[in-house]
N, C-alpha and C positions, 0 to 999 in steps of 0.2 A: 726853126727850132720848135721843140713838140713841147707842150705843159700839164703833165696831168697831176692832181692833187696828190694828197701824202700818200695811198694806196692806188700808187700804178695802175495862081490859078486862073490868071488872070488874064486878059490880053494885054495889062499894063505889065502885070509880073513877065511875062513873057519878052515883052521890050526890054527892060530891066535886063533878065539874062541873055539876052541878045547883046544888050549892051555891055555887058560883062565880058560876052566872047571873045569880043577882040583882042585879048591879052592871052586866051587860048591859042598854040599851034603846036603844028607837030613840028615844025623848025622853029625856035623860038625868037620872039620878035622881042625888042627893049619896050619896057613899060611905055615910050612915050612915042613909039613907033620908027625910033631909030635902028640902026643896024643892030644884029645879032650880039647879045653882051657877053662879057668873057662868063658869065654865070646863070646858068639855068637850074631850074626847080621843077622835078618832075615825079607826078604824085607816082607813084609805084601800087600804092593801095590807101584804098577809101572808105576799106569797109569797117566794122565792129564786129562782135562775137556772133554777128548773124549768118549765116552762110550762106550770101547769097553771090550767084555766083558770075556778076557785071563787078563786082568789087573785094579785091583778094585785101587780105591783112593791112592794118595801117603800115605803111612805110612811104619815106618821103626821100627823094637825091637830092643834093643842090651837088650841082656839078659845077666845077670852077677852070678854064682849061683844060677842058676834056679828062680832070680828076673826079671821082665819085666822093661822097661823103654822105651817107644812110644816115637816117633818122627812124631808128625803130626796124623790125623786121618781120612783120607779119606773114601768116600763110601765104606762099606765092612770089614772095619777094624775089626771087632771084629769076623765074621765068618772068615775072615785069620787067625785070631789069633788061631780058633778053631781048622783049619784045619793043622797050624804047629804044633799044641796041638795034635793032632793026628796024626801028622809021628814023633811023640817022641818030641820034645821041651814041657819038662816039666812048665818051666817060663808059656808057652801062655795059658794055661789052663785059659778061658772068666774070672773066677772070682778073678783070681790074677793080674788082669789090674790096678794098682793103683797109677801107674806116669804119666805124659805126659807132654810133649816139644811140643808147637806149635811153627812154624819156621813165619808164616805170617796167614792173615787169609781171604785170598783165598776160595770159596766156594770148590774146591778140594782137599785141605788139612784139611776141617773142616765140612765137610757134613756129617759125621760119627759122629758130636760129642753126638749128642743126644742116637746113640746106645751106645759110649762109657759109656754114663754116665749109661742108663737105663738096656740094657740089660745081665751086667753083676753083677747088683743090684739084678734086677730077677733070676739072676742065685746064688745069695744069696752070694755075695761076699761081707766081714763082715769087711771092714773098710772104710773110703772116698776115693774118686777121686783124687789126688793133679795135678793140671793143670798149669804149667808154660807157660807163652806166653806175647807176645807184649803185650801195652795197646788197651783193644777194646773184650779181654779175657773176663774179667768181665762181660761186658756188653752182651755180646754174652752167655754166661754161665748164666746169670739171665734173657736170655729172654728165652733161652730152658726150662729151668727148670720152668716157669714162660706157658709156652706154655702145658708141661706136667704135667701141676699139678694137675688135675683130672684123670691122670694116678697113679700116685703115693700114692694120696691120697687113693683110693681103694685099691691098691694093701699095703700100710701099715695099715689099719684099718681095711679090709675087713677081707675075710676067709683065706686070703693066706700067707702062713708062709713067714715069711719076717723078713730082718737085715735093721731095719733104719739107719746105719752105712754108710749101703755100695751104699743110694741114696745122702750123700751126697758130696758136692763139694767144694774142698778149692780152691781159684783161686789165683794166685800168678803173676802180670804183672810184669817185670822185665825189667831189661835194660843192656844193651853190660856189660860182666864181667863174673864173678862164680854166679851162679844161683843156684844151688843145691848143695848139696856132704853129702855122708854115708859114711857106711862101706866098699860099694863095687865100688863107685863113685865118679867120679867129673867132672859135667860138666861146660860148658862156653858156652856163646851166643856170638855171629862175629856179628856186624848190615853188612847186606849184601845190596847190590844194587838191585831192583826189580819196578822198573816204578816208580811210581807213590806212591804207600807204604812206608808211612814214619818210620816205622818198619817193617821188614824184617829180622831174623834171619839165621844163621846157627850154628849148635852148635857140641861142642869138647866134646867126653864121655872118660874121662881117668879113666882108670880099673885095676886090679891087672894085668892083662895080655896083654891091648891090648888099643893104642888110635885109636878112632871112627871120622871122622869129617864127617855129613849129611849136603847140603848145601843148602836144602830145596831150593824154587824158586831161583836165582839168575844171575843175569849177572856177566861178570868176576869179581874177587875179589881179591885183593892185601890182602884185608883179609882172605878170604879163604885160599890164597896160606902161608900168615901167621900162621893161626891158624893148620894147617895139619903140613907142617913145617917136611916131614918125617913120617909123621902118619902110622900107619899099612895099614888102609881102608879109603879113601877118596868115600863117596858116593853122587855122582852128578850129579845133569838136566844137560841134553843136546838135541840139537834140529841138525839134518841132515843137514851140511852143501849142500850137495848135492838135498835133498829134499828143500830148501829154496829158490831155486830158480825157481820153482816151484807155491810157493805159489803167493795170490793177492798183489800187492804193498802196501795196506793199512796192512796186514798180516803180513809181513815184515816186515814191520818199526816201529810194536808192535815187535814183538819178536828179532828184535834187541835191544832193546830194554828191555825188562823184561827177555830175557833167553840167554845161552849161546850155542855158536853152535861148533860144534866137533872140526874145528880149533881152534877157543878160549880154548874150554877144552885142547885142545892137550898143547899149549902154558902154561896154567896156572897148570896142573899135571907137566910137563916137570920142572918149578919153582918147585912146593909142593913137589913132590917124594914121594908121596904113594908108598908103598908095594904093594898096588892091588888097582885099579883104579875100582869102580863101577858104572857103570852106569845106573840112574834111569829118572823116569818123562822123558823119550825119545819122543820127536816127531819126527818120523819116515819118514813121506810122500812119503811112495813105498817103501824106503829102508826096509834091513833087519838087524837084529842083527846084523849078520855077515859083512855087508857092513857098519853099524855105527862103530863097532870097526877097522874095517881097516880107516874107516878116523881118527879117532885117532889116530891110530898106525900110519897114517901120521908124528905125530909132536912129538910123544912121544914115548919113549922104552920103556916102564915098562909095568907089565904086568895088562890086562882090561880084564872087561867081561862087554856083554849090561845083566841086570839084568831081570829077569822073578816074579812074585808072588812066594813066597815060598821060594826062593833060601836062600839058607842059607850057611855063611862063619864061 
């Protein structure tokens, strides 16, 4: 049964991320090196509003039984999804996209949405969209679709074989609680801290096998560190403490602001106690992987990885 609310540098760093890898594959391995678990998590995108182009739009799968479930939909999201569809993640296959969690609605977690919605319509995927997010969802989902509507129109009336099913869109705004739950699910929304956004999510996927916590944009969170609480995979923004000082003063005193930086993560995983600490949405400024996980590894023992497209846990 489904639930949505009332409105539907080092050569030690180096070790370090070595050691991390092991919970990276392209067939995915069990956290503690057992067989393959009914639940996999795989980054689709890692990037921020930067354009760079080893890292397309934040978006994240946890796949459960070869079902999908998105978190977020950034530029690129649905060719990720092709592309993990093609090192074997059966779930990602484009026209089985038919969940989605938006955490806030940031033009990098939601620049993707119009492919999510269209391009896997086109690729004849034969039931709706269901789209969970803050309020501001709806209205954003009826001007896409509102934008594309002499795309659709053709392509369902025209000559091209076509599933009217699968263009369209159930929009579900929700608020802090259980928002969904199936056979294979149950998730929950945190309202997270992020500037200025009066909705801000991060959400818990508890699974037959495995809990999830994504924590989409945020600054530190006593929720966060609640809602993980020991969780398998905490997956998390962070920004280089070492690069931040770096940046212009007006730069700054935004991103102290709307993100957290590797100290603060270190401090708030240290609290949560993830199983495996992931790290996404990174801004880097010089640094590398390898030197963002050593400043973690500053304030926290457990084990991290900075996360790349694709990787999959």
């Amino acid at each position: 049964m489904r639930h949505a609310s009332a409105i539907a540098t080092t050569a030690a760093a180096a070790a370090v991320l070595a050691s991390s890898a092991s919970f990276v594959a392209t067939g995915a391995i069990g956290l503690n090196g057992s067989a393959a678990p009914r639940t996999q998590l795989v980054l689709l995108g890692t990037g921020t509003p930067n354009a760079d182009p080893e890292r397309s739009g934040p978006a994240v799968a946890i796949v459960v039984d070869d079902v999908p479930y998105l978190v977020d939909f950034g530029p690129g999201v649905v060719r990720r999804a092709a592309a993990a569809f093609a090192r074997g993640i059966k779930g990602l296959d484009p026209k089985l996209l038919r969940t989605a969690f938006v955490t806030h609605l940031h033009s990098d977690h939601t620049a993707g949405y119009p492919d999510l919605i269209l391009t896997p319509a086109v690729l004849e995927r034969d039931a709706p969209l269901d789209v969970y997010g803050p309020p501001g969802i709806r209205a954003m989902t009826k001007y896409v679709l509102k934008a594309w509507a002499g795309d659709v129109d053709v392509r369902l009336h025209d000559l091209e074989p076509a599933k009217p099913a699968g263009y369209e869109v159930r929009v579900h705004e929700v608020k802090p609680g259980l928002v969904y739950r199936d056979e294979r699910v149950t998730v929950r929304a945190f309202a997270v801290p992020h500037g200025a956004w009066k909705r801000s999510f991060a959400y818990r996927f508890d699974t037959p096998d495995r809990a999830i916590v994504v924590s989409g944009d945020s600054g530190p969170s006593e929720a966060l560190i609640a809602a993980c609480d020991g969780c398998d995979i905490l997956v998390h923004e962070v920004y280089s403490t070492s690069g931040f000082v770096t940046r212009p003063p007006e730069w700054q005193r935004y991103h102290r602001v709307y993100h957290t930086s590797s100290a603060e993560l270190a401090t708030l995983a240290a609290k949560a106690r993830p199983g495996l600490l992931v790290l996404y949405h990174q801004l880097f400024w010089g640094t590398t992987d390898e030197a963002l996980v050593a400043e973690v590894r500053e304030g926290f023992g457990g084990k991290v990885v900075s996360g790349r497209d694709l990787d999959t846990f």
